[in-house]
N, C-alpha and C positions, 0 to 999 in steps of 0.2 A: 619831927614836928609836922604836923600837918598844917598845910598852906591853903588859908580862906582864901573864897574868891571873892572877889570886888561887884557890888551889886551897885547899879543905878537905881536909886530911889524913885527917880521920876518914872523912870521907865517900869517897875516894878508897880507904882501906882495907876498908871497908865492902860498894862494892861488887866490886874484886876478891874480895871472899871471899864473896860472894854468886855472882857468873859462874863460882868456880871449885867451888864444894860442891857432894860429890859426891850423887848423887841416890841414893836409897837404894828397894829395895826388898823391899818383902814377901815370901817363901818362905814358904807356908802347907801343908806336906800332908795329907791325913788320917793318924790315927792309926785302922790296920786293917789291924793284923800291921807288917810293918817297910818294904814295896814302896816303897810310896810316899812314902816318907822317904827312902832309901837311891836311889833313882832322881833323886830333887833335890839329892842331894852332886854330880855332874857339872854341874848348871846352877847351882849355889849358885859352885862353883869359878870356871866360865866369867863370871858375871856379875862376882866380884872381877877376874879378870884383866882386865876389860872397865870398868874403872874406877868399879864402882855397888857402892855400900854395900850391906851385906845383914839383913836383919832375918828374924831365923829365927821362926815361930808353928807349934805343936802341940801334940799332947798326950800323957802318958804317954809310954810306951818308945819312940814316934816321938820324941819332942820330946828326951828323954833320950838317944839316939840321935845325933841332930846336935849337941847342947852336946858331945858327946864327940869328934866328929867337927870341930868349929868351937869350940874352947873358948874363941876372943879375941871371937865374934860375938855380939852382944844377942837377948836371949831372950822372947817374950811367950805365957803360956798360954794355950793359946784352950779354951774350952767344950769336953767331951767327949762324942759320937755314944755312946758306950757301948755299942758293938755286938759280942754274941757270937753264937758260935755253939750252936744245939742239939746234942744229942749224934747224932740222929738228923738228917743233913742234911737228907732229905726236909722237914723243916720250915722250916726257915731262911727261905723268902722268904714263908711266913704272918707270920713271925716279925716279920720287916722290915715287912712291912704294917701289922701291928697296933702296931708303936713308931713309924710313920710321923708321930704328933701330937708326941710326945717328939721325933723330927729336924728338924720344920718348927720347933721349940721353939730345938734349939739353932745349928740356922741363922739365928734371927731375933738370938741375941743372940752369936755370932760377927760378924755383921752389927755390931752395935752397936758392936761393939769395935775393928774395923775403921773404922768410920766415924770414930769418936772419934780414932783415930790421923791418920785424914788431917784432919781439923780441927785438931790440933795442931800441924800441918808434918811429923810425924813421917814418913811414909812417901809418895814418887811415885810409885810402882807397883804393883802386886801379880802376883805369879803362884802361882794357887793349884790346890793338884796335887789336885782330887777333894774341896774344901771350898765347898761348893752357896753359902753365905754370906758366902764371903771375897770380895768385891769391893766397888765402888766405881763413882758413875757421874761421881766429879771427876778420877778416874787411871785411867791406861790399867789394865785389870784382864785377867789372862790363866786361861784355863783347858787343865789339862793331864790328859789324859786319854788310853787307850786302847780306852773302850769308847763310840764313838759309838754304837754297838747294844752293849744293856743284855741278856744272855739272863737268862730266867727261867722258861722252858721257854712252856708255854701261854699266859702272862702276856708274851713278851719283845716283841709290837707295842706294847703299852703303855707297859712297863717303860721299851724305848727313845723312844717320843717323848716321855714325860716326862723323860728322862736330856735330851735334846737340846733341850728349851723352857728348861732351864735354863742347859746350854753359849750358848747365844743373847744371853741377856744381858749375857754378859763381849766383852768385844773383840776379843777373840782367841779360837781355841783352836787351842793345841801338841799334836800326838798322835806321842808317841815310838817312831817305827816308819819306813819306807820311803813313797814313793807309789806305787811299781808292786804293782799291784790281783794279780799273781800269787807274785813273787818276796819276801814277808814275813814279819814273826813273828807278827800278830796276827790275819790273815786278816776274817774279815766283822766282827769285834768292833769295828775298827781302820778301815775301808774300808767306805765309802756307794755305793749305784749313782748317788744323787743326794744332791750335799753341797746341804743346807739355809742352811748359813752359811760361810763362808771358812774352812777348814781349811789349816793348817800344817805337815807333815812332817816332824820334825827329827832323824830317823834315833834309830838303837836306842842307847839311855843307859844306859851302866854306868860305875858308878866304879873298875871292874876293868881291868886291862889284863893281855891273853894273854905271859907269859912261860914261854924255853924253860927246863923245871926239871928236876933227874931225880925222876922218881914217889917217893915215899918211903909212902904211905897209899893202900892197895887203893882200900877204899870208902870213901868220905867221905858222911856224913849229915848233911844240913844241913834244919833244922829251920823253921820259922813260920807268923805267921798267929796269929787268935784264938784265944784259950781257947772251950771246953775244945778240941779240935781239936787245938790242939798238943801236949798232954800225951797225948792217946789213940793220935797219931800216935809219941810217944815211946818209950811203954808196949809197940806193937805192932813197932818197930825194934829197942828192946832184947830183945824175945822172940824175934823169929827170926835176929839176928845173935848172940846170946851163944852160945859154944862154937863160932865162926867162926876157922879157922885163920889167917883175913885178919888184916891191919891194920887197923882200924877207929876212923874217927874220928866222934864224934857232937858237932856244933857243936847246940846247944838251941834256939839263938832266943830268950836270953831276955837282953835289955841291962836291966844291974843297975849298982851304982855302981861294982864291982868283979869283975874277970877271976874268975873261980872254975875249977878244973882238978879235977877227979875222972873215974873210974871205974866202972863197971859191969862186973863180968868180966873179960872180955874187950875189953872197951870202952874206949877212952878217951874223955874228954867235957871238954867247956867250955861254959858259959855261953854267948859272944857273943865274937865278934872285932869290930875296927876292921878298914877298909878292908883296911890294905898287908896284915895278917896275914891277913887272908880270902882275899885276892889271893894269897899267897903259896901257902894250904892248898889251893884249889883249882886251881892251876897245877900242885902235884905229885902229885894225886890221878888214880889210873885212871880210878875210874867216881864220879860222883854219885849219891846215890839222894836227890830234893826233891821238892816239890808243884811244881805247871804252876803256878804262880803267874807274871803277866807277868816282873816285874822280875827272879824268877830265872832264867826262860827267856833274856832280853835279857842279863845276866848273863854265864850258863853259853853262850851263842851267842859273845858275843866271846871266850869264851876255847875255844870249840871242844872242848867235853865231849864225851863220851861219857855218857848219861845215864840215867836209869832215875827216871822220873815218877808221883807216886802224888799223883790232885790229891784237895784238901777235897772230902769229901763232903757233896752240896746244891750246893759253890759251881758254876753252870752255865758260868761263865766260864773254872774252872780245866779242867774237863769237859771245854769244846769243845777248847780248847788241846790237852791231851793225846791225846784223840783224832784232833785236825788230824796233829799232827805223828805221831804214828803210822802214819795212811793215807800221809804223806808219805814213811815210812821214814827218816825222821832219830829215833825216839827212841820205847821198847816205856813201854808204862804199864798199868796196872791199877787197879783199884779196891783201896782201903786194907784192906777186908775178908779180899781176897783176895792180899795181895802174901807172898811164900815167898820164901827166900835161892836157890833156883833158878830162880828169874825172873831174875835179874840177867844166865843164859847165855845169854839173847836181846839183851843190848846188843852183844854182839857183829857179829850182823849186821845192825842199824841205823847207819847213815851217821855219828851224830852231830851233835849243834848244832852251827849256824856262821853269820854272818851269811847269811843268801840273798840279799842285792842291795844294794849298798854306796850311800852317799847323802852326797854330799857338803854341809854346814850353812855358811851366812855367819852366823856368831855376831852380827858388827858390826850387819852388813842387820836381824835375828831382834832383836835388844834395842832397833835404833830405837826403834819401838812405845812407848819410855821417855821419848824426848826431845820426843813430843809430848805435846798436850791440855795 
């Protein structure tokens, strides 16, 4: 006769539900303007479908942003960088220098916050989109970035090897972009002659998808980025499109608790759109007129705009962009000083965004990195 063994029920429940919980991870992005918030809705999605819990961290209208965007996903404030901008950009990267003590400040106790999470069980992983303090040396810790070079004019050898002694420490780093060195969006920002640590390519992230619509909105202005900078940029759009016989639509960039719809003029205006509705305005819009800002470039490339570029002034990163794709002939830009409602008859004969060189991503292969350490 064969002799059963004696099973504990609890323990037998125990640890099925231990081998089956799901692993959850961290979504950290900085709060600085809306990019890097609105570029981690594509990998926040991918991760639930990929069976990993998510835990959303940031601050202000970023962080506010994805509760809106994920209203069932748990929420944690992290410390805020506090960074604005000058009026006069020339200043901007003294500016960042001299709060440099205040960022090492809020990096130490982002850190701390972080830490304490993974000592609770709370969080296996992290992926932190541009947050110097979001990581971890007990969980795989991912860093996601576009600027492996940091420009900052005279200062940008520096700028970038301190950018890149910091990416060093995490496990990873993700750069949302292609790996052919010619056919890209983010050109040398994006792309090392020589990678220092193991870089990742996981092709250009939007949470837009290109549909065919009929046009219904000439220009469409879509607005972001830090104060003051965004309102000066608002200030100078309402001035030269009021008494435009176009349709004109001006999105602000400003995520608040609620949709707000008014006018200027001739103007129409909103606040802030969610995803499908953003999707929606910019698929039946002619022309865009935004900053070079990455993520709206990446953006406005999947859905194949036609566009008209006015980057932050000071910011060198938005600079280079606008200018790259210029020389390119995909997309005319100016300086904000100088942008007139007859600049916009030069989108004409620019090509237009589009992706430049397609990349195909193993999401399963890319989130491993989770199931160990």
């Amino acid at each position: 006769m064969v002799k059963l063994r004696k099973y504990n029920a609890a323990a037998i429940i125990a640890t099925f539900v231990f081998m089956s919980k799901k692993k959850t991870i961290l979504v950290a992005p900085l709060h600085w303007g809306l990019g890097h918030a609105t570029r981690c809705i594509p990998i926040i999605r991918l991760l639930l479908e990929h069976n990993f819990s998510v835990l959303l961290a940031s601050d202000g209208t970023a962080l506010l942003l994805l509760q809106k965007e994920f209203p069932h996903l748990e929420t944690v404030v992290l410390p805020s960088y506090n960074i604005t901008y000058p009026k006069k950009g020339n200043f901007f990267k003294w500016k960042i220098l001299l709060k440099f003590p205040q960022i090492k400040k809020t990096m130490a106790a982002e850190n701390r916050l972080v830490n304490q999470l993974v000592k609770d069980g709370k969080i296996q992983g992290i992926i932190s989109d541009n947050r110097f303090g979001v990581r971890s040396s007990d969980i795989p810790s991912v860093f996601i970035t576009h600027q492996l070079n940091v420009l900052t004019g005279s200062t940008s050898f520096f700028t970038s090897k301190m950018h890149q002694k910091i990416i060093k420490k995490f496990d990873a780093c993700w750069v949302p972009d292609v790996d052919d060195v010619v056919m890209n969006l983010s050109g040398k920002l994006g792309h090392l002659k020589k990678e220092p640590f193991p870089i990742q390519y996981i092709g250009v992230l939007s949470r837009l998808e290109k549909k065919e619509l009929p046009k219904a909105i000439d220009v469409l202005l879509l607005l972001s980025g830090p104060e003051p900078q965004r309102t000066l940029f608002e200030k100078k759009l309402k001035n030269v499109f009021k008494g435009s016989e176009k349709k004109i639509l001006l999105v602000r960039g400003l995520v608040e608790k609620t949709q707000v719809w008014d006018s200027f003029e001739n103007i129409d205006m909103v606040n802030f759109m969610q995803s499908k509705e953003l999707e929606e305005t910019i698929n039946k819009s002619e022309i865009v007129v935004s900053r070079s800002g990455y993520t709206t470039i990446m953006d406005l490339a999947l859905l194949e705009k036609k566009v008209f570029l006015v980057p932050t002034p000071g910011q060198y990163e938005q600079e280079y962009l606008a200018k790259r794709l210029k020389s390119l002939g995909i997309a005319p830009s100016c300086k904000q000083e100088n942008f007139k409602l007859k600049k916009l008859n030069k989108v004409a004969v620019y090509k237009g965004l589009k992706t430049l060189s397609q990349q195909s991503v193993n999401y399963t292969e890319l989130f491993s990195l989770f199931e160990g350490k």
